[in-house]
N, C-alpha and C positions, 0 to 999 in steps of 0.2 A: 255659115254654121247654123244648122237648125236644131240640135241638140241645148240644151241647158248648162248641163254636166254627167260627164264620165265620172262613172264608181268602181275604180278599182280596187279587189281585195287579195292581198296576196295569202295563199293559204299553204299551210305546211301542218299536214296529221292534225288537222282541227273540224273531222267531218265534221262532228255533229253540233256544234258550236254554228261552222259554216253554214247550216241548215236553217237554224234560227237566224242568224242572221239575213242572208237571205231571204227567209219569208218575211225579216222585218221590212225589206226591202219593198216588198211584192206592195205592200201597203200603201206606199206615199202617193200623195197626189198633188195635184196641181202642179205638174212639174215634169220636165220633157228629159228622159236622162237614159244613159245605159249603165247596163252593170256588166263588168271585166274581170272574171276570175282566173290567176295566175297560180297556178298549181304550180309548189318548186319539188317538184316529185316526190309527193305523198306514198305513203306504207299504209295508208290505213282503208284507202278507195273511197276518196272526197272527190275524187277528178270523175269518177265514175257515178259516183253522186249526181254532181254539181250536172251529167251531161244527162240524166235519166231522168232525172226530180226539175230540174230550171230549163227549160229549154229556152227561155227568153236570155238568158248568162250568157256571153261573150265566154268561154271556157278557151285558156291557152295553156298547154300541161307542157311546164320546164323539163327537162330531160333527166336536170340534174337541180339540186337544191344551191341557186345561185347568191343567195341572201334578199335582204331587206330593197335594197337600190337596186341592185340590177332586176329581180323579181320585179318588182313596180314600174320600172322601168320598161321593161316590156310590154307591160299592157299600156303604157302612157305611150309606146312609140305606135302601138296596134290601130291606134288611133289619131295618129296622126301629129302627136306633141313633141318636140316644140314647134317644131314651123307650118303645120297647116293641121292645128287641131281641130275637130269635129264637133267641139262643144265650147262654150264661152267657160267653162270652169271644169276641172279637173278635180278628184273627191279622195283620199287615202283611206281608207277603212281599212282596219284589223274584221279578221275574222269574226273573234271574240266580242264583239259590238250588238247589239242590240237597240234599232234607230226610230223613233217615234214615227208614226205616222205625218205629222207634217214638219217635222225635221230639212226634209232637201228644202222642201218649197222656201223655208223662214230662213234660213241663213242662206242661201241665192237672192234673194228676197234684199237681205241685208246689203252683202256683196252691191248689188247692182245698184242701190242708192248708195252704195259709198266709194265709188269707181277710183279710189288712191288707196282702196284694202286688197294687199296685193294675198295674205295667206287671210283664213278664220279658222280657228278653233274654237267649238261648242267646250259647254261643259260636261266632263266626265266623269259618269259616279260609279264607283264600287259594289260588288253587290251586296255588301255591309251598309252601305246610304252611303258613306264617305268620298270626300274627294277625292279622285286620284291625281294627285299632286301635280305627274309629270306634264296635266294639257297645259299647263298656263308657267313658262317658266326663264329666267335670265339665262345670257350667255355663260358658258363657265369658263369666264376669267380667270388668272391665276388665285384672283383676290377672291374672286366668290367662291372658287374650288376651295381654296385654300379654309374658311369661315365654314363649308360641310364637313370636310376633310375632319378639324378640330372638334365638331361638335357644335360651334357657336349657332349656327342655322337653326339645330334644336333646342339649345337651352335659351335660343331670344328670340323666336320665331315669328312673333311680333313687331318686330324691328327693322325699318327700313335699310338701314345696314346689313346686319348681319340674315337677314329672312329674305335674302332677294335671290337667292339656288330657286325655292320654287314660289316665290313671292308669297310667301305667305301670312305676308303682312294685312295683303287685302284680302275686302270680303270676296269670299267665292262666288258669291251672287251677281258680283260686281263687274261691268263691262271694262275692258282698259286693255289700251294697245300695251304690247310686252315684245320681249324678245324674239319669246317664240314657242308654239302649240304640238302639241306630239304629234308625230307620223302615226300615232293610230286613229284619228280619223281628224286630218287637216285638210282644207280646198283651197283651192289656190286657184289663182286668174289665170287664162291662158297667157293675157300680154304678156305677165309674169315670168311664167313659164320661160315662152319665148325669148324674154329679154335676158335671161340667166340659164337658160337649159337645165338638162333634168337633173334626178340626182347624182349626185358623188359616190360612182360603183367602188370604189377603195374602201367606202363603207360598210362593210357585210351587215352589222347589225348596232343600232345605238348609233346616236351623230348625226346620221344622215336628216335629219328634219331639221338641226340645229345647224346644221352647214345652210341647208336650203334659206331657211328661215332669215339666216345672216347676209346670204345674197339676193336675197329679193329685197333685204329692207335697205343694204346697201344702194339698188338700181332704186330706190325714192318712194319703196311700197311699205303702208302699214304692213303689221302684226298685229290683227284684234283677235282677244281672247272674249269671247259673246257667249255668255251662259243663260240666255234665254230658252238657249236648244239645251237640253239635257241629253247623254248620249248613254246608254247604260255598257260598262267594260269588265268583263271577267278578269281578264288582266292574270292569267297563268302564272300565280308562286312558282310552280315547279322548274319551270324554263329560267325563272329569274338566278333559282338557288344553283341549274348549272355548271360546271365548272367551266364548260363553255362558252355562258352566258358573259359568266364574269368575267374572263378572258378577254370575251368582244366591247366589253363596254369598255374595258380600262384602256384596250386598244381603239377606241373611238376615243375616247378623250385624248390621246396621242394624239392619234390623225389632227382632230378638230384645232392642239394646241400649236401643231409643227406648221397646220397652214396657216393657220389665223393670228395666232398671238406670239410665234416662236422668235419672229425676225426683229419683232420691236421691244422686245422682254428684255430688261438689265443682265448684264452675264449671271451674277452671282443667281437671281429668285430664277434665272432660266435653269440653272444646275440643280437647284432644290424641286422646282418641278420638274426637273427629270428623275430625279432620284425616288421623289414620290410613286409616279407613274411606274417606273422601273421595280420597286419595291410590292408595288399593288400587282404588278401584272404578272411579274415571276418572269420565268426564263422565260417561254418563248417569246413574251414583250422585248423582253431586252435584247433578244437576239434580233427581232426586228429592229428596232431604235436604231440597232448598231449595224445592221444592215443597211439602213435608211441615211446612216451619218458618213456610210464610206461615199 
């Protein structure tokens, strides 16, 4: 492998966003890498961009809008991951990103003196200055869901207990392995890669980092959340507020709870967190759930 790392962004109707970001791209140096843009069939002619404006881009235009996992997926297999990847490190950017000039080099940099850091997540700010919570964050247990769920996450956010949804116990500045880093711009090792293969296409959107994140650290690899690198994230209210959105999330936390936590959960807190889930997501959840249960 003569590569560093592969950057790929999966992009869906975010031309101009995509734009800057990629010219943040164009910047970095010290550092041997490609960029992979996976168009999941744009409306707004990003793909036509992305082929006219970057000629250096990897450009692979989806046919159809296939989600988060499979999207990314595509461009990680383009290139040869899991089994004979082209680059020692694999890179996830959202579109919406905006990445320092010596960003790749410092957290590859890191990566390579810490050869048992299987994912890195930088730090991610708002374009308010603010954290955005989701890089640096716990699995969602029943217990830790259960503590956002009520409210206790924000009324004791402070609190090693009840502030571990997005740890916000610790300082943001602060280095520390964690659960696990958002898929909007996480790297991960190829061993990694390899040894757990790629994402979990069952997950359209939401999940799929926190799945990932869960079986890399299962197969013996840290989770460092490294806010040396500062990454700047627009981070789309709109998409959030969705009825779609919402949909997919509540439906990731299903997925995430049926594979991971469902088999070994007490009958009675397994019935409560279904009824939760089922209540959050509305019918078409539940018609899944019950589709899943026959």
């Amino acid at each position: 492998m003569t590569l560093d790392l592969v950057v790929v962004i999966l992009n869906y109707n975010t031309r101009d966003l995509l734009r800057a970001c990629l010219q943040s791209l164009r910047a970095q140096k010290g550092i041997q890498f490609v960029t992979c843009v996976v168009d999941n069939a744009s409306l707004d002619g990003s793909a036509d961009m992305v082929a006219e404006q970057f000629k250096e881009v990897v450009l692979i235009r989806n046919a159809h809008n296939s989600g988060f996992s499979a999207g990314n997926n595509l461009g990680l297999r383009h290139f040869g991951f899991p089994e004979q990847p082209a680059a020692r490190y694999a890179l996830l950017l959202n579109a919406d990103t905006l990445v320092p000039p010596d960003a790749l080099h410092r957290i590859v940099a890191f990566a390579d003196a810490h050869p048992d850091v299987g994912v890195l997540g930088p730090k991610l700010v708002l374009p308010d200055g603010s954290l955005d919570l989701a890089c640096r964050r716990s699995f969602p247990t029943p217990e830790v869901s259960f503590y956002r769920l009520v409210g206790l996450s924000k009324l004791f956010p402070k609190s090693r207990r009840f502030g571990r949804y997005n740890l916000t116990f610790l300082d943001e500045n602060q280095q520390a392995d964690v659960d696990a880093v958002v898929g909007a711009c996480m790297m991960l090792r190829a061993e990694a890669i390899a040894r757990v293969g790629l994402l979990d296409e069952q997950f359209f959107m939401y999940g799929e980092d926190l799945d990932w994140c869960l079986r890399i650290k299962q197969a013996g690899y840290r989770v460092v959340y490294y806010p040396s690198v500062v990454i700047h994230h627009v981070k789309r209210a709109a998409s959030r507020r969705s009825r779609k959105a919402q949909y997919e999330f509540q439906r990731a936390m299903w997925l995430f709870y049926r594979k991971h936590y469902r088999p070994h959960t007490p009958w009675l807190v397994d019935k409560l967190v279904v009824a939760g889930l089922a209540l959050r997501g509305g019918r078409q959840l539940i018609s899944e759930m019950l589709r899943k249960s026959t």
